[in-house]
C-alpha positions as CSV (number, residue, x, y, z in Angstrom):
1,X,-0.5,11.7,-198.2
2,X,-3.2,14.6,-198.6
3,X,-6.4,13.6,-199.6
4,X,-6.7,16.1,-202.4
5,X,-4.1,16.9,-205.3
6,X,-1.4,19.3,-204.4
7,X,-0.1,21.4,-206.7
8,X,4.3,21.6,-207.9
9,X,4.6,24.9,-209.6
10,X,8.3,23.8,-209.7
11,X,7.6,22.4,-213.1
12,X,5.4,22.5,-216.0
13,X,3.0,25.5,-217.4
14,X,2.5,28.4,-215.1
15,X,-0.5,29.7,-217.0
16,X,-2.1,26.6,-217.0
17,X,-1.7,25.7,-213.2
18,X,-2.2,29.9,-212.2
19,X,-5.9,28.9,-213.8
20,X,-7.1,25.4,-212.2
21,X,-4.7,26.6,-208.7
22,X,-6.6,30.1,-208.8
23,X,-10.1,28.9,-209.5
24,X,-10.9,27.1,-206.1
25,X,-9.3,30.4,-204.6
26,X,-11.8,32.4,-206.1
27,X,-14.4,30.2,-205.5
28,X,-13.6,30.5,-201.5
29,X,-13.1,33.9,-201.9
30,X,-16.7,34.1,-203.7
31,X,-18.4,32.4,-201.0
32,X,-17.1,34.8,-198.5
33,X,-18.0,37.7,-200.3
34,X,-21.4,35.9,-200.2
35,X,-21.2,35.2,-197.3
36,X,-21.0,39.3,-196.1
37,X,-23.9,40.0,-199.1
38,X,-25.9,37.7,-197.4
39,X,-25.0,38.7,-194.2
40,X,-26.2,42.0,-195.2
41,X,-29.4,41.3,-197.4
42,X,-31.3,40.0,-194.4
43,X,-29.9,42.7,-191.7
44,X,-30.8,45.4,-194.2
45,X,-34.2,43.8,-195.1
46,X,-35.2,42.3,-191.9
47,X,-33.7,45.2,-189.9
48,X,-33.0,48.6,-191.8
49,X,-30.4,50.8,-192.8
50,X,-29.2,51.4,-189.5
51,X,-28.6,47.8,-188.8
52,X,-26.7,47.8,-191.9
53,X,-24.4,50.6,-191.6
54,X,-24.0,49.2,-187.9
55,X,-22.6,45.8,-189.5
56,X,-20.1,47.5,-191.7
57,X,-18.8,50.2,-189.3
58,X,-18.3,46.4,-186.7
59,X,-16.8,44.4,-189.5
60,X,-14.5,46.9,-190.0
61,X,-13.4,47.3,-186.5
62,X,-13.1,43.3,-186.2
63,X,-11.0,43.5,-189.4
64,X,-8.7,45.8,-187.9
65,X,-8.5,44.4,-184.4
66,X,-7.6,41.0,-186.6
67,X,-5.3,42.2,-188.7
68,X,-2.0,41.7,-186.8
69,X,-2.9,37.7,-186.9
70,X,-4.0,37.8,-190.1
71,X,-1.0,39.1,-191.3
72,X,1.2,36.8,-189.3
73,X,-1.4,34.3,-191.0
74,X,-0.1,35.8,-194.7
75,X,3.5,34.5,-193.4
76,X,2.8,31.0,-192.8
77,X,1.8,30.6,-196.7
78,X,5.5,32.0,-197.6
79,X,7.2,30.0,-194.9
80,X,5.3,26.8,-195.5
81,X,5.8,27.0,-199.4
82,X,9.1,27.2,-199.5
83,X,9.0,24.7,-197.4
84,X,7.4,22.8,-199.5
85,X,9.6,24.1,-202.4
86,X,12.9,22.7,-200.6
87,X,11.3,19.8,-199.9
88,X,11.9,20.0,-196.4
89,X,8.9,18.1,-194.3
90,X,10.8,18.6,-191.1
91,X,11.1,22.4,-191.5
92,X,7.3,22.4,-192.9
93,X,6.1,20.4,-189.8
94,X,7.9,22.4,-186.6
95,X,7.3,25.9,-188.6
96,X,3.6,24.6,-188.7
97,X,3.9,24.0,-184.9
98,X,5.5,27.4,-184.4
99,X,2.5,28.9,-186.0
100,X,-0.1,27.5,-184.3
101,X,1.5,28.2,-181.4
102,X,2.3,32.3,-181.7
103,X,-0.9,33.1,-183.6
104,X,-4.0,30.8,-181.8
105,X,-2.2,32.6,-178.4
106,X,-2.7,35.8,-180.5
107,X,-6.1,35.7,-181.5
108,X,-7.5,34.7,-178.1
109,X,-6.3,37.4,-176.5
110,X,-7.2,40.0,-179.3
111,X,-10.7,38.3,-178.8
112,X,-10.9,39.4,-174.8
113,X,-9.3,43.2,-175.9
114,X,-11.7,43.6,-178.7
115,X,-14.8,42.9,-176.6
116,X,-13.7,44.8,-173.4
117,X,-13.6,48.1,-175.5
118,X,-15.9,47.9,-178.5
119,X,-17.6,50.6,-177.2
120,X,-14.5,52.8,-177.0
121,X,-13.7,51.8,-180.7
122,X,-16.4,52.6,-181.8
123,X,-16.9,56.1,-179.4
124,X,-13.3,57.2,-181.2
125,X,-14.8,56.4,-184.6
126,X,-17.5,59.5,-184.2
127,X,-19.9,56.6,-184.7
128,X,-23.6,58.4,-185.4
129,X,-25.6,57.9,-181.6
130,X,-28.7,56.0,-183.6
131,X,-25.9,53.3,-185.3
132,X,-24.1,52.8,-182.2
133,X,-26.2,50.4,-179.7
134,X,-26.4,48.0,-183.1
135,X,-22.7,48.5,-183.3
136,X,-21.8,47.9,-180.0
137,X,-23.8,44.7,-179.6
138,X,-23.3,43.3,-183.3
139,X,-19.6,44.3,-182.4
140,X,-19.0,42.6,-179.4
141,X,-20.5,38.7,-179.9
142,X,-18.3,38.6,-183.1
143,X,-15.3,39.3,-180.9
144,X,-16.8,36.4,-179.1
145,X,-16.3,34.1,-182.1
146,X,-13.1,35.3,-183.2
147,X,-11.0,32.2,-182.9
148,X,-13.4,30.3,-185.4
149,X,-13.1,33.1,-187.9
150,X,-8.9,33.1,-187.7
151,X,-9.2,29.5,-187.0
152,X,-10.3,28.3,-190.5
153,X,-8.8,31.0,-192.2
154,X,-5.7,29.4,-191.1
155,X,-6.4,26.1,-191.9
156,X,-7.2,27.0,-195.3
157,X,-3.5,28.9,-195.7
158,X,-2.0,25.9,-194.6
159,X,-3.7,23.5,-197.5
160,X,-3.0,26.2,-200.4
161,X,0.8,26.4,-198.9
162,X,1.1,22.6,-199.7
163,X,-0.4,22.8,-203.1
164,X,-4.5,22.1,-202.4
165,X,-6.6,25.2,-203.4
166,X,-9.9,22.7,-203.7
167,X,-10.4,21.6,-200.1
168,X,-10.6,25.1,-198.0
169,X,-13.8,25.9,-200.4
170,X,-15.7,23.3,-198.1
171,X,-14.8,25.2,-195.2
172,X,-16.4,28.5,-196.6
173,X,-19.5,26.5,-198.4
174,X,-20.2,25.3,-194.8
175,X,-19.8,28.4,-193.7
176,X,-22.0,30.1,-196.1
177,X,-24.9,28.2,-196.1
178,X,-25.2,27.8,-192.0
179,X,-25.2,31.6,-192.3
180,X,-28.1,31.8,-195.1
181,X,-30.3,29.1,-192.9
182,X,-28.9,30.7,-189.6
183,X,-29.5,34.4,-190.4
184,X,-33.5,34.8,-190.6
185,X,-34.1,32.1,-187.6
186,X,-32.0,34.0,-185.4
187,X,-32.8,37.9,-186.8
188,X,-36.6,36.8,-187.2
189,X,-37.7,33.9,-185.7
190,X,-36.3,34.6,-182.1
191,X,-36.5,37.8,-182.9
192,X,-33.1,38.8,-181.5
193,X,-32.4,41.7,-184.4
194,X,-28.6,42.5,-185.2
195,X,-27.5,40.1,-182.1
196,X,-29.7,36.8,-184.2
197,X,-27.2,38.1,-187.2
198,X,-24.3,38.2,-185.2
199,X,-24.6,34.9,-183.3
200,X,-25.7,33.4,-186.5
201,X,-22.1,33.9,-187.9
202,X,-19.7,32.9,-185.2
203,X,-22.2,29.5,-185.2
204,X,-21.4,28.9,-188.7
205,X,-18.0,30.1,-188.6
206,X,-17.4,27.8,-185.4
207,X,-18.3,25.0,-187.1
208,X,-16.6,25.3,-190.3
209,X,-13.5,25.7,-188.0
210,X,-14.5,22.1,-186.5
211,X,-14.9,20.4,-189.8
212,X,-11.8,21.5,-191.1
213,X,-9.8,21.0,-188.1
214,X,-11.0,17.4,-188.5
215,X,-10.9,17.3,-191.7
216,X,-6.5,18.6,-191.8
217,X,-5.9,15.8,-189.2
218,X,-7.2,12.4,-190.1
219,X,-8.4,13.2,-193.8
220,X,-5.8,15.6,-195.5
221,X,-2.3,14.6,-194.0
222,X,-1.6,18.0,-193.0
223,X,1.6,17.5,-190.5
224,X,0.2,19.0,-187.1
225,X,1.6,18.1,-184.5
226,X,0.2,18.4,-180.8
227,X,1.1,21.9,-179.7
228,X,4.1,22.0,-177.5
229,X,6.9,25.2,-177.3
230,X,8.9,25.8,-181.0
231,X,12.2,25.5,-181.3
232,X,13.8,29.3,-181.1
233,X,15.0,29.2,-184.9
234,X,11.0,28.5,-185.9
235,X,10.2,30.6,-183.4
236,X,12.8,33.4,-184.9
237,X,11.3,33.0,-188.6
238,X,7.2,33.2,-187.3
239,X,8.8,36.5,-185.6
240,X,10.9,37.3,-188.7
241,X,8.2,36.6,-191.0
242,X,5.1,37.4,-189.4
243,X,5.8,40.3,-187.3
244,X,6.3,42.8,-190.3
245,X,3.3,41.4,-192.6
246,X,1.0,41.6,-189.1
247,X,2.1,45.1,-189.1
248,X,1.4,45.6,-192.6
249,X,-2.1,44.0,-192.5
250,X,-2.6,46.8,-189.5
251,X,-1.5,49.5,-191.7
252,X,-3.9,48.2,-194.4
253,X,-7.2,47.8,-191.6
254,X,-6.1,51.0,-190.2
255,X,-6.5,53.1,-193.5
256,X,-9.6,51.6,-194.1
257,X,-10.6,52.3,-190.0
258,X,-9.1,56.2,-190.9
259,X,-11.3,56.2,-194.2
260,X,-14.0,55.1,-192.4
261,X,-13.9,58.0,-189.8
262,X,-14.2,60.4,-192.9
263,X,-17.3,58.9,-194.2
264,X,-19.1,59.4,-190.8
265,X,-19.0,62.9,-191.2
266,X,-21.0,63.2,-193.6
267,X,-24.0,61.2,-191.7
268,X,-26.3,58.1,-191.8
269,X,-27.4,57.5,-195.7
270,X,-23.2,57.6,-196.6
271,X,-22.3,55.1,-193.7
272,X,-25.4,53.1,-194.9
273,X,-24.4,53.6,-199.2
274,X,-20.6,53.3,-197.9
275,X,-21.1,49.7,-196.5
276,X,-23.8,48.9,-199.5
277,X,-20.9,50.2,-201.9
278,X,-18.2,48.2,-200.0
279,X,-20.1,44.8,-200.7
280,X,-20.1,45.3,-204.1
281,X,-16.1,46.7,-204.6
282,X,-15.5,43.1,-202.6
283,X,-16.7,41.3,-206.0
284,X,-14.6,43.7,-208.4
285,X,-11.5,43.3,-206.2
286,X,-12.0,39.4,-206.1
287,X,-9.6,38.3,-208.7
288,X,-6.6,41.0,-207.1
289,X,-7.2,39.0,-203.4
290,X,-6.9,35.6,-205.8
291,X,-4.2,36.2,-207.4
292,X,-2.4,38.0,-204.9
293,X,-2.6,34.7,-202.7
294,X,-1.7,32.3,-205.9
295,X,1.6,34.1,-206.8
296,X,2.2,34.2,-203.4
297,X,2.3,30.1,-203.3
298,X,3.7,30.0,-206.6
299,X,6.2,32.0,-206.4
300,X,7.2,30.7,-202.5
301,X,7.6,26.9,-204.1
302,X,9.5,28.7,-206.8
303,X,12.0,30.4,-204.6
304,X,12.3,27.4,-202.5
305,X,13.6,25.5,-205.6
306,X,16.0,28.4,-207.0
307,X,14.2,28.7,-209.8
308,X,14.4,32.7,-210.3
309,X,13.5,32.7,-214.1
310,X,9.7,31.2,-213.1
311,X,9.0,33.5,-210.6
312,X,9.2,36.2,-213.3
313,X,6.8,34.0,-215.2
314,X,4.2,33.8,-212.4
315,X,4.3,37.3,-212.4
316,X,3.6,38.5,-215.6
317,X,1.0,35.5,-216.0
318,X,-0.5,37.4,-212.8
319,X,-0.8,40.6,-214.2
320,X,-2.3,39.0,-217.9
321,X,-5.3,37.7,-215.8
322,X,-5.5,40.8,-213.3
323,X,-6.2,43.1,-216.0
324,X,-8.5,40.6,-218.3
325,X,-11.0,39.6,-215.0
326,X,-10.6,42.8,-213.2
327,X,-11.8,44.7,-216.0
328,X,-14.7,42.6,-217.5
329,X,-15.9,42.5,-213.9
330,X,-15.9,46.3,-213.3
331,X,-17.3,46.7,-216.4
332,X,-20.7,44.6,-215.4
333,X,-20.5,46.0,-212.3
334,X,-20.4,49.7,-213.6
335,X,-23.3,48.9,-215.9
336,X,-25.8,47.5,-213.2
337,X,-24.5,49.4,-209.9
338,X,-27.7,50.9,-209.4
339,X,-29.3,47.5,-209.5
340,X,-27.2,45.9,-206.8
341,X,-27.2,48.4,-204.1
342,X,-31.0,48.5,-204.5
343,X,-30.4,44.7,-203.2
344,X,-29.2,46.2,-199.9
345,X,-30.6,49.6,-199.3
346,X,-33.8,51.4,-199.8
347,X,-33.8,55.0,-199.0
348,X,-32.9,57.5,-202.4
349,X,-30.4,59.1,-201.0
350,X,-28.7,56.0,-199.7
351,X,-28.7,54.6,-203.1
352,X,-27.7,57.4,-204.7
353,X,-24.5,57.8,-203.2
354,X,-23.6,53.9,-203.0
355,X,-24.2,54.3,-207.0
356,X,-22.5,57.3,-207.2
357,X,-19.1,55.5,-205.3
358,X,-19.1,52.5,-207.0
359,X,-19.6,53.9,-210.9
360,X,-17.0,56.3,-210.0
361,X,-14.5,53.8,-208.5
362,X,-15.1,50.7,-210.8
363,X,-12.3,51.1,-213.5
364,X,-10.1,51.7,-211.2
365,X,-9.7,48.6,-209.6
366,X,-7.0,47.3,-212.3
367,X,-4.3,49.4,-210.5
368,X,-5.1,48.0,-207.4
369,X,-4.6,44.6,-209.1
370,X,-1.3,45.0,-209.7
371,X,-0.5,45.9,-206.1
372,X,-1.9,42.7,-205.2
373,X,-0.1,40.6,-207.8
374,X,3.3,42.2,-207.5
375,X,3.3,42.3,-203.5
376,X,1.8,38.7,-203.8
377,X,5.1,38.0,-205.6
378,X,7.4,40.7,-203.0
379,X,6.1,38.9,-200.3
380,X,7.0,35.0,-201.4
381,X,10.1,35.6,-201.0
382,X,10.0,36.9,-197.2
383,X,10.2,40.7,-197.6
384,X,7.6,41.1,-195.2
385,X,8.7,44.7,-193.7
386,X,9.4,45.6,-197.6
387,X,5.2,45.0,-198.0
388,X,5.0,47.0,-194.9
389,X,6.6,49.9,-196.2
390,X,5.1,49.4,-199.7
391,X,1.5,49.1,-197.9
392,X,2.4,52.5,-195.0
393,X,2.5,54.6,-198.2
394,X,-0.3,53.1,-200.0
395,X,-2.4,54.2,-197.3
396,X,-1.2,56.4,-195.0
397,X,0.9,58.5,-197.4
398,X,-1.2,58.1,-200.7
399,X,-5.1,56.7,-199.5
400,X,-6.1,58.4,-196.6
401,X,-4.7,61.7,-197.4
402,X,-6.4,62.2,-200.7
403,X,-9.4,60.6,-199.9
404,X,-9.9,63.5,-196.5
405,X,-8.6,66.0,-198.8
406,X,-11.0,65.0,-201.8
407,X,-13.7,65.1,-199.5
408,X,-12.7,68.3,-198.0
409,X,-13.3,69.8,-201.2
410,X,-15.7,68.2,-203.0
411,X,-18.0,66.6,-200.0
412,X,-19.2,63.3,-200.0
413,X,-18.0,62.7,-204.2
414,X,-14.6,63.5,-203.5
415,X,-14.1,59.8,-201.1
416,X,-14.1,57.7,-204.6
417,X,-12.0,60.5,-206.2
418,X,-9.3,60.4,-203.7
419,X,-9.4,56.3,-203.2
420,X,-9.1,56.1,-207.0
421,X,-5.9,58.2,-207.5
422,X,-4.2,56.6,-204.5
423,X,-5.0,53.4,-206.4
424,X,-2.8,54.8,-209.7
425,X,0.0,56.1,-207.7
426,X,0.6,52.7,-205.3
427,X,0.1,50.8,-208.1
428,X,3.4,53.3,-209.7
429,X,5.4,52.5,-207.0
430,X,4.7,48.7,-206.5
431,X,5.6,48.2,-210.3
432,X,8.8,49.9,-209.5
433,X,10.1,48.1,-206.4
434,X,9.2,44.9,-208.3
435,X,11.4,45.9,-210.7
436,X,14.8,47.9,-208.8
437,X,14.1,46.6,-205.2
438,X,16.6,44.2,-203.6
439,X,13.6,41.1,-202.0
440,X,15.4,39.0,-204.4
441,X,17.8,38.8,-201.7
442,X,15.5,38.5,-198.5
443,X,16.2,34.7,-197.3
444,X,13.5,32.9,-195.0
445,X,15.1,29.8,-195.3
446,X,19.2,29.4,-194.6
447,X,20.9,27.2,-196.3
448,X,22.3,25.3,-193.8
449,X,19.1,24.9,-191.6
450,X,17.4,23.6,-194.9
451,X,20.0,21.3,-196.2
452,X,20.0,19.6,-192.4
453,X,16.0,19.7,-192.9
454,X,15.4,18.2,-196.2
455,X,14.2,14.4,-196.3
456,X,14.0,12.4,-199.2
């Protein structure tokens, strides 16, 4: 039995569980938007500016050499739920098997590729020459550490597949406040500069990884088994399921990579107010990420059970809150944006353009919301290459495009232009394959292999 309540969104009020299911997701995702703020008050302040824009261009390149796993990661919550859904604990243990198999494999060899060519990353990127030795170093120790930042990112999927959204907070807190303690011993005490921050984070992400690896075995219940090869039909659905959402997590991390490569032309103080502005659209955009993992759960158990009529209900109870939270946030945000990037960056010009972005971009954020939400719900039910093709446009066909051409135009003030209309226009299209596409009829699960599964 797990140690902590899980959740049946089979039955009862959606509204009610959406709330106390999405609240310990939010908290997590709080704590590792803190965790980055953090992470970025002491390099800026211990450091400089340099440092800073240094530590957003590297995050951004480790978010994008991660992507494919954490996409493949994204799978394992639909899987898993309906899993859960169909009451089938065989299933749910060898498809757990299957994925620990296919993506720790994964993310130890994206770990040796991402620190062999950091340098070349970042070269391609036009990275400005002063920024780059921070880059390159910050860059590769992370890659270092990269197992302990997928590993208890995947523990944590695994808990909110089976219903517990409480227990993967733990993980982060840990996380969080090693990094806080971590960050000025290492920066300024052994005076080791951008490395002291980078080795600070892989040690507190390593042993949040160790704690909850402990903690899923002997205190949670969580079915692991000792890795050995998956059967080929798991092995078929990680493949079915995981390939196309790694791909679309890619897509996602590559835009941002591409968008990135446009606001290095314009030079240091827009890298450095770009990576200030980024920490701050991280808080506005932390209810979308919530709820986009809730419905996804949700609306997995949901479709797991055949009940078609409450996945409808999860979504518009998603999009209710979206728009409510998303709103008042950007709204605060908007107000004190100034304020906040102060926190991070000092030089005028620096500030000006990271309040310039973020007042521009703020109410905007709602559209995005409902990509998250409705995808969140898309993607429950297994159309993974469906979110792919949703995602290619969002930001290859809609982001990227308008956001160079903005800024072709209009310098520097056109990137928030062109990110904000791309955010209307996805948002148009997601609400219209949610409504006329055919991933009602995507099946992760065959009948047959679930009916021999299920245990009473």
């Amino acid at each position: 039995m797990m140690a902590t309540k899980q959740y049946d969104f089979t039955e009862g009020s959606i509204m009610r569980k959406m709330v106390f299911y999405s609240a310990p997701i939010f908290l997590t995702n709080l704590l590792q938007t803190s965790y980055q703020i953090i992470d970025s008050l002491w390099v800026g302040n211990l450091i400089g500016d340099d440092a800073l824009g240094a530590t957003a261009l590297s995050g951004t390149v480790v978010f994008t050499v991660l992507s494919f796993i954490i996409g493949m990661n994204a799978a394992t919550l639909t899987v898993l739920s309906q899993r859960r859904g169909a009451n089938d604990e065989e299933g749910l243990k060898k498809s757990l098997n299957a994925f620990v198999i296919v993506l720790g494999s994964l993310a130890l060899l994206l770990g040796i590729v991402g620190f062999t060519f950091s340098g070349a990353i970042l070269s391609w990127l036009g990275t400005p020459e002063n920024i780059f030795p921070l880059a390159e170093r910050y860059l590769q120790i992370n890659f270092l550490g990269i197992l302990f930042l997928f590993g208890y990112n995947f523990i944590s999927t695994v808990l909110r597949a089976l219903g517990d959204s409480k227990t993967p907070v733990r993980f982060v807190l840990i996380a969080v406040v090693l990094n806080t303690i971590l960050d000025p011993i290492f920066i300024a005490g052994f005076d080791l500069g951008i490395e002291g921050a980078a080795y600070a984070t892989i040690g507190s992400q390593g042993v949040a990884f160790l704690y909850g690896l402990f903690y899923s075995i002997y205190k949670a219940g969580v079915p692991f088994e000792k890795p050995r090869m998956p059967e080929m039909m798991y092995m078929k659905t990680v493949f079915k399921t995981g390939f196309p959402s790694g791909l679309s997590m890619v897509v996602i991390s590559g835009g941002t990579l591409a968008i990135m490569s446009v606001v290095t032309s314009f030079g240091d103080s827009v890298v450095a107010g770009f990576g200030a502005a980024q920490r701050l659209d991280s808080l506005i955009m932390l209810p979308a990420m919530t709820l986009g993992t809730a419905v996804n759960s949700m609306a997995g158990q949901n479709i797991g059970a055949g009940q078609w009529a409450r996945v409808s209900s999860v979504a518009k109870s998603g999009l209710l809150l979206i728009f409510i939270v998303t709103l008042s946030i950007s709204a605060i945000v908007f107000v004190t944006a100034e304020h906040l990037v102060a926190l991070f960056v000092g030089e005028e010009s620096t500030v000006a353009f990271a309040t310039m972005y973020v007042q521009m971009i703020a109410f905007f954020y709602p559209f995005l919301g409902i990509n998250f939400v409705l995808n969140g719900v898309v993607r429950s039910s297994g159309a993974m290459m469906q979110v792919f093709v949703l995602n290619l446009i969002s930001f290859w066909v809609l982001r990227f495009p308008l956001t160079y051409l903005f800024a072709s135009f209009y310098g520097e003030m056109g990137i928030p232009i062109g990110m904000a209309l791309s955010f209307i226009l996805s948002s148009l299209i997601a609400i219209g394959y949610y409504l006329f596409g055919k991933w009602r009829e995507v099946k992760v699960i065959d009948e047959g292999e679930a009916d021999s599964g299920v245990t009473s």
